[in-house]
Backbone as a ProteinNet text record, in pm:
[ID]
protein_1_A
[PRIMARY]
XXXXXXXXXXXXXXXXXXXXXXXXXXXXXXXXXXXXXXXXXXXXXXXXXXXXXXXXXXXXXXXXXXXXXXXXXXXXXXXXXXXXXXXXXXXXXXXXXXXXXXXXXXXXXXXXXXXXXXXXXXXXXXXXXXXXXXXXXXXXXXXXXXXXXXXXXXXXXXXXXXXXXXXXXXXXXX
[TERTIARY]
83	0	87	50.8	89.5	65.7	11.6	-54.7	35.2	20.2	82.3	226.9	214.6	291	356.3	425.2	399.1	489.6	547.8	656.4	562.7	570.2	585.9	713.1	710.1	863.6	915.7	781	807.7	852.1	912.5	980.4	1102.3	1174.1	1279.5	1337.1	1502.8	1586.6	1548.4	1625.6	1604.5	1700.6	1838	1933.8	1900.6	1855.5	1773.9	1668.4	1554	1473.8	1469.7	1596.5	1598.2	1684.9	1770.3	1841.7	1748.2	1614.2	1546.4	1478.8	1429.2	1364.9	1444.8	1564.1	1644	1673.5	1668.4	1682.9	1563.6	1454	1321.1	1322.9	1334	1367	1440.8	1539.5	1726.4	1618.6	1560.7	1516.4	1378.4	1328.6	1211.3	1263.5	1305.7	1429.8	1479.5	1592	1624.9	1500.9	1418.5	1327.1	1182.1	1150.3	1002.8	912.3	916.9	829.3	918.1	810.9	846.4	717.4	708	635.3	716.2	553	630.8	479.8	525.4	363.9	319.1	217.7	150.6	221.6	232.3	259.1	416.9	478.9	638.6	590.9	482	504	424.9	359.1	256.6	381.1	485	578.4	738	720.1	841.7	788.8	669.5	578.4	595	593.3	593.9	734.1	895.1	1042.1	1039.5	985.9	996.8	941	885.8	787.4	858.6	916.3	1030.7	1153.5	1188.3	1297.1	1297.4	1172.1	1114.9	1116.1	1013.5	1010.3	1140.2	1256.6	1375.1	1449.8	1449.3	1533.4	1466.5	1332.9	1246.9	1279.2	1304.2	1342.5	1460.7	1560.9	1743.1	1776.5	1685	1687	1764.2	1766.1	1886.8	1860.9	1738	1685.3	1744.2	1775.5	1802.7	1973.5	2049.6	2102.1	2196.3	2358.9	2409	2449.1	2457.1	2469	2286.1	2194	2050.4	2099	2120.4	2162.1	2253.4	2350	2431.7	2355.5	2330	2233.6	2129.9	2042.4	1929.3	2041.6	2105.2	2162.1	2249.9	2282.4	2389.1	2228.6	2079.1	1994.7	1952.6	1939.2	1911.5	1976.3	2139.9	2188	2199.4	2152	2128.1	2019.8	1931.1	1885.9	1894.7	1979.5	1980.5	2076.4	2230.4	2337.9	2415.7	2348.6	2460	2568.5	2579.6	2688.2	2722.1	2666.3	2647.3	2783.5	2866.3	3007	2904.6	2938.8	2900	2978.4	3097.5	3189.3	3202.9	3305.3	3350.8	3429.6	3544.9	3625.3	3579.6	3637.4	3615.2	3718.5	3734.9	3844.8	3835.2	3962.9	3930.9	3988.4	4076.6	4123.7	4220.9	4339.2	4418.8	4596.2	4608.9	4709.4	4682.7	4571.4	4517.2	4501	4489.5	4466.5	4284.9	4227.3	4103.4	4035.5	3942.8	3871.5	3758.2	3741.9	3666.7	3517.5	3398.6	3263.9	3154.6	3035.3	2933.1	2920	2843.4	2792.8	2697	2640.3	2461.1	2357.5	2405.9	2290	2298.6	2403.7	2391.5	2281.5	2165.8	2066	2003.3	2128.6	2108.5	2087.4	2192.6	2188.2	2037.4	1975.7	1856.8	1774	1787.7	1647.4	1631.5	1756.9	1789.1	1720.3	1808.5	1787.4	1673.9	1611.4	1537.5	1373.2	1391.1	1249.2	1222.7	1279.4	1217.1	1177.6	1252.4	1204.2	1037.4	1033	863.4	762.2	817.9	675.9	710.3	794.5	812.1	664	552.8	446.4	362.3	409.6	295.7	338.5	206.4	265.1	260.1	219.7	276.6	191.7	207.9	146.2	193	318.5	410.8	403.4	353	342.2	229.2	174.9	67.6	89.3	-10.7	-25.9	-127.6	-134.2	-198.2	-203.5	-286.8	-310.4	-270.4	-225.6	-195.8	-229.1	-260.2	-292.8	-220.3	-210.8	-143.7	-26.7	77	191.9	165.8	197.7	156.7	216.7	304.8	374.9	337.6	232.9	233.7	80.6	39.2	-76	-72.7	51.1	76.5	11.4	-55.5	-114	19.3	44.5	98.6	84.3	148	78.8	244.4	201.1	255.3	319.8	399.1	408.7	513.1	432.6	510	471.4	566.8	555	408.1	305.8	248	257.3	226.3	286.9	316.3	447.7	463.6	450.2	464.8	464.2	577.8	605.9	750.6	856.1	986	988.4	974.7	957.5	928.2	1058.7	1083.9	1189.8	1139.2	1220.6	1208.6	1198.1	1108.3	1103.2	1217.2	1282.2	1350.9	1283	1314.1	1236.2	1323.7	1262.5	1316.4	1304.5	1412.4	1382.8	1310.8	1237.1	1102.7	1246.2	1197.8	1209.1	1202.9	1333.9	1338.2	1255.8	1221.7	1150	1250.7	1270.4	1307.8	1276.7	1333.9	1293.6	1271	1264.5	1268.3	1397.1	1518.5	1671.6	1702.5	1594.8	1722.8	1712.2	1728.7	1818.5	1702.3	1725.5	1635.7	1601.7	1503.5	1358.9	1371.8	1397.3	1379.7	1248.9	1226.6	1103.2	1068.4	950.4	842.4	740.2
-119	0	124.7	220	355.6	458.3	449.3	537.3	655.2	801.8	883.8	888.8	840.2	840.4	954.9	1072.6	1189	1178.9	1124.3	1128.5	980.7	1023.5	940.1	831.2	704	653	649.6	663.9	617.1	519.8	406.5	310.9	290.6	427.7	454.5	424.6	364.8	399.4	510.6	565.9	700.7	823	727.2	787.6	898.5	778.7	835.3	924.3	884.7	960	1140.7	1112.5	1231.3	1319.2	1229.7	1308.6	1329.5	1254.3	1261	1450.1	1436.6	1576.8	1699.2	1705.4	1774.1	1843.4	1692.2	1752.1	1809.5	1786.4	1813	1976.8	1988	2168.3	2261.8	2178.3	2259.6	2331.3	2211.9	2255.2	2350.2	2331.1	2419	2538.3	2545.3	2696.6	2732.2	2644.6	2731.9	2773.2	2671.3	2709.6	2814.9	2784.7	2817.6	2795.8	2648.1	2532.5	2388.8	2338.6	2183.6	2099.8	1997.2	1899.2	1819	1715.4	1597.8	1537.8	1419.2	1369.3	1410	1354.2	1441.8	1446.1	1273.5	1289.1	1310.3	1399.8	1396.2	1548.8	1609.7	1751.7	1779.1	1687	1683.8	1666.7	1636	1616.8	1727.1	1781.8	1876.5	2040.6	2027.6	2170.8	2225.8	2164.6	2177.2	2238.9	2169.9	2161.8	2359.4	2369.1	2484.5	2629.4	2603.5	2712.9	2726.7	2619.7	2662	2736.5	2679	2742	2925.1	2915	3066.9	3157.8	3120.3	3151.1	3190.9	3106.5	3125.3	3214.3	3271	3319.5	3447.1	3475.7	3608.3	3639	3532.4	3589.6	3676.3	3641.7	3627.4	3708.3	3809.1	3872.6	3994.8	4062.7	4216.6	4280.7	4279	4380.6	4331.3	4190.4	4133.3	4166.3	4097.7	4125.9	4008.2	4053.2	3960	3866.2	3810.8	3682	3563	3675.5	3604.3	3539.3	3649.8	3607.5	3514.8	3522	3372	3258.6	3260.6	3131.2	3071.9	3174.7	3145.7	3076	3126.9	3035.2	2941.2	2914.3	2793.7	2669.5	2706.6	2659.4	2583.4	2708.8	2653.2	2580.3	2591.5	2511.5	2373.6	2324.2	2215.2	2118.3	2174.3	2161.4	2132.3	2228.2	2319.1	2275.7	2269.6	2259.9	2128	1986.1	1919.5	1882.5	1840.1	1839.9	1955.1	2032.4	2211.9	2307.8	2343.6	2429.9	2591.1	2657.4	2778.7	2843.2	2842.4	2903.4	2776.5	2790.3	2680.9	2769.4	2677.8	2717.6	2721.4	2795.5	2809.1	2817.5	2768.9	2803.1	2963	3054.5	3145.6	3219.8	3217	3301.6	3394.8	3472.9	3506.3	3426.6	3444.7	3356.3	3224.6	3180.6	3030.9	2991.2	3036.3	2990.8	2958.3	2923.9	2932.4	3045.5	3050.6	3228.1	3124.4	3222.2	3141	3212.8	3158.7	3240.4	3195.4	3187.6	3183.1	3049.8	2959	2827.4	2842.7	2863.7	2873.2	2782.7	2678.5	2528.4	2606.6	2701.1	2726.5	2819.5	2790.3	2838.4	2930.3	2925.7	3010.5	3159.6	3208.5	3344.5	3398.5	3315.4	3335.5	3315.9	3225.8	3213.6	3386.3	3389.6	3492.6	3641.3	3670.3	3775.4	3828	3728.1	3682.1	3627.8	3525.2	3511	3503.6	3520.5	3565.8	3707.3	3841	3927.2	3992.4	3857.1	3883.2	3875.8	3753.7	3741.8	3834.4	3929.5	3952.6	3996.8	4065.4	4083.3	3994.1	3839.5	3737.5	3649.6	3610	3535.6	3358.6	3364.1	3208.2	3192.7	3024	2997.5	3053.4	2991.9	3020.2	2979.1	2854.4	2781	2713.5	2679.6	2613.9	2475.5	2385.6	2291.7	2270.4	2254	2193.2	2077.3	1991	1879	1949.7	1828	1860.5	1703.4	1618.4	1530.7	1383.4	1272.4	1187.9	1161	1063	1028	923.3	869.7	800.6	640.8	640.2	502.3	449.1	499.5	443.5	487	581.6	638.6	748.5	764.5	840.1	967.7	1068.7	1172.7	1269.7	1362.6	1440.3	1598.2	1660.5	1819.4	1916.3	2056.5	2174.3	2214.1	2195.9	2270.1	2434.8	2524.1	2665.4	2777.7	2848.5	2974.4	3055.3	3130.2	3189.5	3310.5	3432.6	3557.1	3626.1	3667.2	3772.9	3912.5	3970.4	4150.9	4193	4200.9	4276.8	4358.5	4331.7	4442.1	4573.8	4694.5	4815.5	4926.8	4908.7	5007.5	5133.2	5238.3	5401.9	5390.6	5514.2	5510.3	5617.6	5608.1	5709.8	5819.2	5905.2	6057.1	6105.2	6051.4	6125.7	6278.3	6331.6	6478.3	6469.2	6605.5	6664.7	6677.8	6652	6608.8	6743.4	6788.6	6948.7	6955.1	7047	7007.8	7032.6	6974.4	6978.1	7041.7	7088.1	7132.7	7052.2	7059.7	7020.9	6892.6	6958.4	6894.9	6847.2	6813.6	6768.2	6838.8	7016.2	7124.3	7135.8	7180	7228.9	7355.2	7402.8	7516.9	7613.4	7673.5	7826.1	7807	7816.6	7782.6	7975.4	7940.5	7983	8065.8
0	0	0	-44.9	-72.5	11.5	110.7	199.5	255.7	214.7	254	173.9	88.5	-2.2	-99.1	-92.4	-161.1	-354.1	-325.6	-472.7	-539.4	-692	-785.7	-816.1	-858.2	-864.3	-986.9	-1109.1	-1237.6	-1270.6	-1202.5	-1208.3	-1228.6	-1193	-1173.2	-1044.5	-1058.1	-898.4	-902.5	-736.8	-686.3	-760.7	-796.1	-827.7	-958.9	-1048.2	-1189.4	-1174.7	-1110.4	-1112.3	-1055.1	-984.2	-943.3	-1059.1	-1130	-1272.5	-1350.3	-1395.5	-1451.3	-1442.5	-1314.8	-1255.9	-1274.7	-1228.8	-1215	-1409.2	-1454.2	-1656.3	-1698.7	-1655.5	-1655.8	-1629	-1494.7	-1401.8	-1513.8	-1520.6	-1658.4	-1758	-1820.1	-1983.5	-1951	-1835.5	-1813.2	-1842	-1736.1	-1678.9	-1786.4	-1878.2	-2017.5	-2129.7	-2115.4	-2280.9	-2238.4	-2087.1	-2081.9	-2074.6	-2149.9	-2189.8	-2220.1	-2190	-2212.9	-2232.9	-2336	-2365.6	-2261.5	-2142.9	-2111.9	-2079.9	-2001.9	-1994.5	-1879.1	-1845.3	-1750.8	-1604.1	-1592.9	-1425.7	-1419.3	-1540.6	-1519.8	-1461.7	-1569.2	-1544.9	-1421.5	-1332.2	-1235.7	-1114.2	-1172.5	-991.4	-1053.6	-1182.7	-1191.9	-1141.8	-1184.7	-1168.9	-1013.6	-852.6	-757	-739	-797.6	-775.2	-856.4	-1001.3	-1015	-942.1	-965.2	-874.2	-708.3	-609.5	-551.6	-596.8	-681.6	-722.4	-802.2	-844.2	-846.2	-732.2	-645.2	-546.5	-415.6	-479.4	-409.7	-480.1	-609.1	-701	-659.3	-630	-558	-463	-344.8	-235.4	-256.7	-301.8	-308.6	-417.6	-491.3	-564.1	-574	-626.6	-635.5	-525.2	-437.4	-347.2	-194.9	-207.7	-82.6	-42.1	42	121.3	43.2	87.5	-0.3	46.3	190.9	180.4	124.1	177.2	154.5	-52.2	-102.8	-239.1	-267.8	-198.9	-235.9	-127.5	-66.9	-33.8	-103.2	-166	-274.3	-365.6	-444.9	-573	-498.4	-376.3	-356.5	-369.8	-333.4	-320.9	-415.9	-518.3	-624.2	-700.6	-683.4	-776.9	-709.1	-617.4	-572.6	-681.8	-744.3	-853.5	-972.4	-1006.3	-1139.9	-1233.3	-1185.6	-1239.1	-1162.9	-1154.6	-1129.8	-1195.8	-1339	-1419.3	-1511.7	-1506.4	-1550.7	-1523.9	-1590.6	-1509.1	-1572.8	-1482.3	-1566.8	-1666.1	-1691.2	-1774.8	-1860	-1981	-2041.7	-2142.8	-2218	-2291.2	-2405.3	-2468.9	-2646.3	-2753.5	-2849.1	-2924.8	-3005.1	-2942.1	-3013	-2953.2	-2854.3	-2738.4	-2813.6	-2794.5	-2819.3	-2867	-2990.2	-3042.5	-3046.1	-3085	-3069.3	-2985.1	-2836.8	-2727.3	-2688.2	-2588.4	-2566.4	-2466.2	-2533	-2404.5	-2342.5	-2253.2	-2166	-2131.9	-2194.6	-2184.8	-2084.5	-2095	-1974.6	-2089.6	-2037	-2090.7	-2125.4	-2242.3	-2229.6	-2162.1	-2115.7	-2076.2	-1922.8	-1838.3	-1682.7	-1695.7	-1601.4	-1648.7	-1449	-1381.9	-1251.2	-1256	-1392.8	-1397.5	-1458.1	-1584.1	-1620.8	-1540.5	-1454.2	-1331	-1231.8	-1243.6	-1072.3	-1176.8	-1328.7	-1415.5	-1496.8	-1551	-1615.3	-1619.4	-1497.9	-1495.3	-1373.2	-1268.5	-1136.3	-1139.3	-1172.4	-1175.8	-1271.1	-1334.2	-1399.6	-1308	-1201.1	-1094	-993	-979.2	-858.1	-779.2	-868.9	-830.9	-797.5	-791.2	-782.6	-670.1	-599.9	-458.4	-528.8	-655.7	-625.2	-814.3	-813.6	-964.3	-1063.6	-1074.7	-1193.2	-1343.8	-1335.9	-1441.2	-1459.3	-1579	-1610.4	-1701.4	-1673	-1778.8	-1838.5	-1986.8	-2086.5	-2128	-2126.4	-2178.1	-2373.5	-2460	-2532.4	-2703.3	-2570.6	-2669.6	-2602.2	-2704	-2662.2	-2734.4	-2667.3	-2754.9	-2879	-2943.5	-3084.4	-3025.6	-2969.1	-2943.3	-2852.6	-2717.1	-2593.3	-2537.7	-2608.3	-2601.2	-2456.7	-2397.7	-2266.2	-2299.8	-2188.9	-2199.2	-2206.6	-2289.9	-2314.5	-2273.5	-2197.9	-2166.9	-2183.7	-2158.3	-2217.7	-2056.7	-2031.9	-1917.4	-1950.1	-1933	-1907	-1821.6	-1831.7	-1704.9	-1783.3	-1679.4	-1757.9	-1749.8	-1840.7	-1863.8	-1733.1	-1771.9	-1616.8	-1617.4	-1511.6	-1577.4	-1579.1	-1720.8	-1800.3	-1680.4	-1640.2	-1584.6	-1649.1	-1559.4	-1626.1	-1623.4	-1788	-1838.7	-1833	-1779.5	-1851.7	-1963.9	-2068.3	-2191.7	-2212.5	-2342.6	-2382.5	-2446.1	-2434.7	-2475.1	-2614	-2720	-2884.2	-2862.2	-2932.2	-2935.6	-3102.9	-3025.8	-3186.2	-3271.9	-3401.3	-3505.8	-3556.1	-3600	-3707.4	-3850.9	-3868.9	-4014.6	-4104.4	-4207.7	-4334.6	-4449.3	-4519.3	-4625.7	-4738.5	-4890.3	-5029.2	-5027.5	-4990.5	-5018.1	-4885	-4780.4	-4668.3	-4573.5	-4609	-4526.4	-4428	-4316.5	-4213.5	-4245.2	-4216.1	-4217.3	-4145.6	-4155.1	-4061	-3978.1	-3819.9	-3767.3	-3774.1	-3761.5	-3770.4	-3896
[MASK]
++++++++++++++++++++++++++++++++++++++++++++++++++++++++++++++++++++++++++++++++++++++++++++++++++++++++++++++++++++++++++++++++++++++++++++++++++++++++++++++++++++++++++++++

């Protein structure tokens, strides 16, 4: 019996299943969205929305050790085989330079998409049923963040526009 039972096993060891989740969280976090089936996105949906919620707390406004605790948090998650930097060919005199990794996906959580909810106390993401798979008949759904509020940029102020003449030249006002 199952009783009080809170995790799914999938029929996975623990070891896997938890790599499983964890690749699940990555590709959320990088794309936005993810196709998976239901009860993958029914036990990844709970892990994100923490990890939102922690990237809010630990945000630019907080205090800086609160901020390096949020991301030591999150990357408990996020980046187990993940380096954030990595080499490139291209450095100086044939050597290698060394850039941000695109797959480390801590800086986009903390930059990126925590600051959309900062206005929202919770319910980050949604799912869609989306159909079934063709090979197994598994229920298939949409899991993504749903719209946040933009942060809000200053607008830049164009200066009025001189009038022109025939050729180009500017107009004598008035």
């Amino acid at each position: 019996m199952r009783h009080r039972k809170a995790l799914r096993k999938f029929g996975l060891p623990s070891d896997q299943r938890r790599a499983l989740l964890k690749g699940l969280t990555r590709s959320m976090l990088q794309h936005d969205r993810i196709v998976t089936t239901e009860t993958r996105a029914k036990e990844v949906r709970p892990i994100v929305e923490k990890l939102v919620t922690i990237a809010r707390k630990g945000g630019v406004d907080a205090p800086v050790a609160a901020r390096l605790h949020a991301r030591r948090l999150v990357r408990r998650w996020v980046d187990s085989n993940v380096d954030e930097f990595i080499r490139v060919p291209g450095g100086a005199k044939g050597g290698k330079k060394i850039e941000r990794n695109p797959n480390y996906v801590v800086p986009r959580l903390f930059e990126e998409i925590a600051p959309r909810y900062m206005g929202r106390p919770g319910g980050y993401t949604r799912i869609t049923k989306i159909g079934f798979r063709r090979g197994d008949a598994a229920p298939l759904v949409l899991l993504e963040f749903v719209e946040g509020i933009e942060p809000v940029v200053a607008p830049v102020e164009a200066e009025p526009e001189a009038k022109t003449g025939l050729f180009g030249r500017k107009r004598a006002r008035g």
